[in-house]
C-alpha positions, 0 to 999 in steps of 0.5 A: 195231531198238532202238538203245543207250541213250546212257551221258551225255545230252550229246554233243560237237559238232565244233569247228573243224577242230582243236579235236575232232581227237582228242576221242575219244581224251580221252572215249570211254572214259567213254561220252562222244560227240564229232565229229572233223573230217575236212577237213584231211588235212593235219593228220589225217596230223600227228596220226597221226604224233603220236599212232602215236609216244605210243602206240608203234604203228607210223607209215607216212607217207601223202605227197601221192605216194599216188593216193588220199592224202587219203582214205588219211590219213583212213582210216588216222587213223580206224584208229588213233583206234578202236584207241586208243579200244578200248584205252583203254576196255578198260583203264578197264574193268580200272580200274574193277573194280580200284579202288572209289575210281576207279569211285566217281569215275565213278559220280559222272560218270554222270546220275542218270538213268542205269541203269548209275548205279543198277546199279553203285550196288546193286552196291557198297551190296550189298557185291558189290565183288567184282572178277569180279562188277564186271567182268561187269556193266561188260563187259555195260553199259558202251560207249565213246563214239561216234567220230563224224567231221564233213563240211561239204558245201560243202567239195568242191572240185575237185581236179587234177594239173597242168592234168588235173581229177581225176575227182569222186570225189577232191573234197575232200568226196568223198574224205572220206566215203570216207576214213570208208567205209573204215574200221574205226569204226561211227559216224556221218558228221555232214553239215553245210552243207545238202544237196549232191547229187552227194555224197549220191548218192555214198553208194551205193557203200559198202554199210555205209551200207545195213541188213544182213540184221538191220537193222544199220547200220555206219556212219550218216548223221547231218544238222545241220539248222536247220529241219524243211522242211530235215530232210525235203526232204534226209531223203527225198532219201537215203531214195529212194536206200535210205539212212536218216537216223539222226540229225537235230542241230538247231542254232540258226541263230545261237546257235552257234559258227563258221559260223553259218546264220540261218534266216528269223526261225524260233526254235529252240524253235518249230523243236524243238516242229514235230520233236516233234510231226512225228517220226513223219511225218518216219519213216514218209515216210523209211521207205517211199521207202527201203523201195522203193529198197531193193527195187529194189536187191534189198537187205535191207528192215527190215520196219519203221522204223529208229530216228531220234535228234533231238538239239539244240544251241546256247547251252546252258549250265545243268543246267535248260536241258539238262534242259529241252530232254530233257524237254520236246521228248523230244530223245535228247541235248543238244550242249554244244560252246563251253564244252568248249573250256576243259576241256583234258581234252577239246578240243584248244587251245593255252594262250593261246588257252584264256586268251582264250577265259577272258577273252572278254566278250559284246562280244568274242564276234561275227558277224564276215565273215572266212569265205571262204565267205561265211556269217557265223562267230562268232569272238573278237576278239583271237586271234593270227590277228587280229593277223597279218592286221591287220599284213599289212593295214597293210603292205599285204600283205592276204592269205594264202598260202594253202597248204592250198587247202580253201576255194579255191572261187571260180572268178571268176579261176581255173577251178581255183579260188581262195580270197577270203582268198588274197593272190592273189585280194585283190590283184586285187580291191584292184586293181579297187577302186582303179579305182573310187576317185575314183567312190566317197566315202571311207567306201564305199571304205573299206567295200569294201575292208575287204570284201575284206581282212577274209577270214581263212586258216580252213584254217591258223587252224583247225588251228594249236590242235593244233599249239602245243598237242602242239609240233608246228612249223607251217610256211609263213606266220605265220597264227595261231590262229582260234577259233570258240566261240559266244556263250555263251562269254561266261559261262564264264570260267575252265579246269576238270576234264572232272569238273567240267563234267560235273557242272555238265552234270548239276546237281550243281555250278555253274561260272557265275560270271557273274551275268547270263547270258541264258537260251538262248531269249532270248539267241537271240531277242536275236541274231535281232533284231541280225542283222535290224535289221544286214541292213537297215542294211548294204544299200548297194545298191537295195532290192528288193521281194523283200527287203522281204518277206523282212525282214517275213517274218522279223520276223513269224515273230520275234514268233510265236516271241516269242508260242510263249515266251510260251504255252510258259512258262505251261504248264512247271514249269522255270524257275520262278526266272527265269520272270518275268525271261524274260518281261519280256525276251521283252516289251522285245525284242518292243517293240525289234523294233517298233520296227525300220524295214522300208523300203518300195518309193519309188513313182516 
């Protein structure tokens, strides 16, 4: 089975819950790939209203009253995306062979790599810019870009009318994967978060996830992984169940926007060489645990293999970096997701917020704590969201109202669960705390409380983008907008065309102004280091012997990593202009992780 060979070499990550909402609608028809969210019900039902209007297609409203609502407003969503995808592909294509100067623009889109390019290039240069000859080999050569849709599998939470607990097939992850099951896309779902059993098994009841009689998959699961370990154990898990990974999107642990996954001291360029290296082990291990189940289930084998993408994303930001990566570790695509986010023909963003994210430095870019999951999260300082909390903060009334409830995972006050950013939950914890002032010195007190208090409303933050932007009312408490880019960020500074970031994807034109911008590698390398020596510093309880050697396992696999750079940059033709910097950075930053301090066990 041979897959199509993507038109762009780049593809779109999901960003937030709202910031790739309708992504596709904006770039499919180029061949651009992006990921829709599909965990706010809510606000995939605003957006079908939106958009049913814009297109003048007919709207019926999916109210809570529906048995199955959440998973019909997703289905229903994903409908009307693919149809107006299809449309607006097939009109781009008319366009393209009515007019030179349009198909000369998207040419000038497209990599220098790719095939189409030099076909449509011969095509006019022969002077055959005849509109049938032009439409034909569009119509043979030319696809829209795929409508993936995102799940993080910890975002699972039981559902019930009144006091009855529904059954597990309408927990919120659950009742999205079958919101995607059902409809008319054949794309992938791009499971994020780390494995969750009991949602993974639940991919046997829809047969477009197994291969048909020709080995076609019409509808594909897609991993985010950050490590090879990782990609194997939850890759074999699905194939004894007789379901194949199409995809394996590896993202630095750090080096990335929203929540973000630390792995132990392992650096995404050692990660990539051990996927480069093991793909085939990874395929043929995956293959023969599927190949059994499937015959179990007396369902169609492939007689061999089928075809797995590795794509990578995380901190790119320059034409040598995304070549690199292509290059060297033979990945199918690169994801390019923060700098996206002030392109408005592609992302989903309201204009102040676009203007913050312009105007972000590195300091104003951090690892905050305001996720109610727990996970560290990469955020802006200074959004709207960040105003209104610290208001309600001062005014003590920490918290929010918590009306959407995809977060209410914690069951310590609530078998029906209870979200730690709700006011709810944060008065009860302010309640204890203060039970405990007089035994704690004010500068611990304080610590704790801001613990509690600095949980922000994800669910409402994340989608208020889409709202201001299409001037759609928000009801209910005043929460804001909160972004999620990475760190990168801080080296784009200013809005431009969908044109234009392409072209600076592809080398063709630079949009960095900013001169001292870290190359990926070391950026990461650099977060790694900060994220260490904070973990140690941070403990306020007793220190234990597990966590020594956890601390000095991550630093030794930091200095490996530091040492594969090392290796890996006298060997390579890239970089050659910045080679020597990098390697004197790689060596100041092995010389401050030294430096670092891992306590050790007080023998009594």
């Amino acid at each position: 089975m041979t897959a199509i060979k993507p038109i762009h070499t780049f593809h779109i990550p999901v960003m937030g819950l709202a910031y790739t909402i309708d992504s596709p609608i904006r770039v499919a028809k180029y061949g651009i790939s992006s990921v829709i969210s599909i965990m706010d019900d809510e606000l995939i039902e605003k957006m079908n209203a939106f958009y049913s209007e814009k297109f003048n297609i007919p709207y019926q409203e999916i109210t809570q009253k529906i048995h199955d609502y959440r998973a019909e407003r997703i289905t229903s969503y994903l409908n009307l995306v693919d149809k107006i995808v299809k449309d607006k592909f097939d009109n781009f294509k008319t366009e393209l062979s009515d007019s030179k100067i349009a198909l000369q623009n998207y040419i000038a889109m497209l990599p220098n790599t790719s095939g189409i390019k030099a076909g449509l290039q011969n095509l006019l240069e022969d002077g055959c810019a005849v509109k049938n000859t032009i439409k034909n080999y569009l119509e043979e050569h030319l696809y829209a870009g795929d409508i993936d849709v995102n799940i993080m599998t910890k975002l699972d939470k039981d559902n019930f009318i009144k006091e009855e607990q529904l059954p597990i097939a309408f927990n919120d992850a659950h009742a999205a994967l079958r919101g995607f099951a059902n409809s008319t896309l054949e794309s992938s779902v791009v499971l994020s978060a780390g494995m969750n059993p009991r949602l993974y098994s639940y991919f046997e009841n829809f047969p477009a996830f197994f291969p048909d009689k020709t080995n076609i998959l019409k509808k594909k699961i897609t991993l985010k992984v950050s490590d090879f370990r990782s990609a194997m154990i939850q890759g074999n898990f699905l194939a004894k169940k007789g379901l194949w990974v199409s995809e394996y999107r590896i993202e630095s642990g750090l080096n990335c926007g929203g929540h973000a996954f630390a792995t132990e001291g392992f650096l995404l360029g050692p990660i990539l060489q051990e996927f480069k290296d093991k793909k085939e082990q990874l395929i043929q291990s995956a293959h023969g645990l599927m190949v059994r189940a499937l015959g179990q289930k007396e369902m169609p084998i492939p007689s061999q293999p089928l075809d797995l993408k590795i794509t990578v994303q995380g901190g790119v930001g320059t034409a040598e970096e995304h070549d690199f990566l292509l290059n060297h570790y033979n990945v199918d695509s690169v994801g390019w997701g923060s700098p996206f986010l002030l392109v408005p023909e592609a992302t989903s963003v309201d204009k102040h917020t676009r203007n913050l994210l312009a105007g972000a430095k590195e300091e104003d870019l951090y690892l905050s704590h305001i996720s109610p999951l727990g996970i560290p999260f990469n955020t802006l300082r200074g959004t709207t969201n960040e105003v209104l909390k610290q208001k309600r903060i001062n005014d003590n009334k920490a918290g929010s109202s918590c009306p959407k409830r995809f977060l209410a995972l914690s069951k310590e006050y609530d078998a029906k669960g209870i979200c730690t950013s709700s006011k709810k939950y944060q008065d009860l914890k302010l309640q204890e705390l203060e039970l405990q002032k007089n035994s704690l010195s004010v500068a611990i007190f304080e610590k704790k409380k801001n613990s509690i208090t600095e949980k922000a409303c994800l669910c409402v933050g994340l989608a208020n983008a889409s709202y201001l932007e299409n001037d759609i009312k928000v009801k209910g408490q005043a929460q804001g907008v909160i972004i999620c880019p990475g760190p990168n960020m801080a080296y784009f500074d200013q809005e431009v065309s969908l044109s234009t970031m392409i072209k600076h994807i592809y080398g063709q034109t630079s949009i960095l102004r900013v001169e001292e911008r870290p190359n990926l590698f070391v950026k990461e390398l650099k977060m790694y280091l900060d994220y260490l020596r904070n973990d140690i510093e941070c403990i306020t309880d007793e220190i234990t012997a597990g966590q020594i050697k956890k601390w000095n396992a991550f630093r030794n696999n930091l200095l490996t990593g530091i040492g594969y750079y090392e290796n890996l940059l006298s060997d390579i033709s890239f970089f050659k202009t910045s080679k020597n910097e990098i390697l004197q950075q790689f060596d100041f930053y092995r010389l401050e992780l030294n430096k670092i301090e891992i306590p050790v066990m007080q023998l009594s």
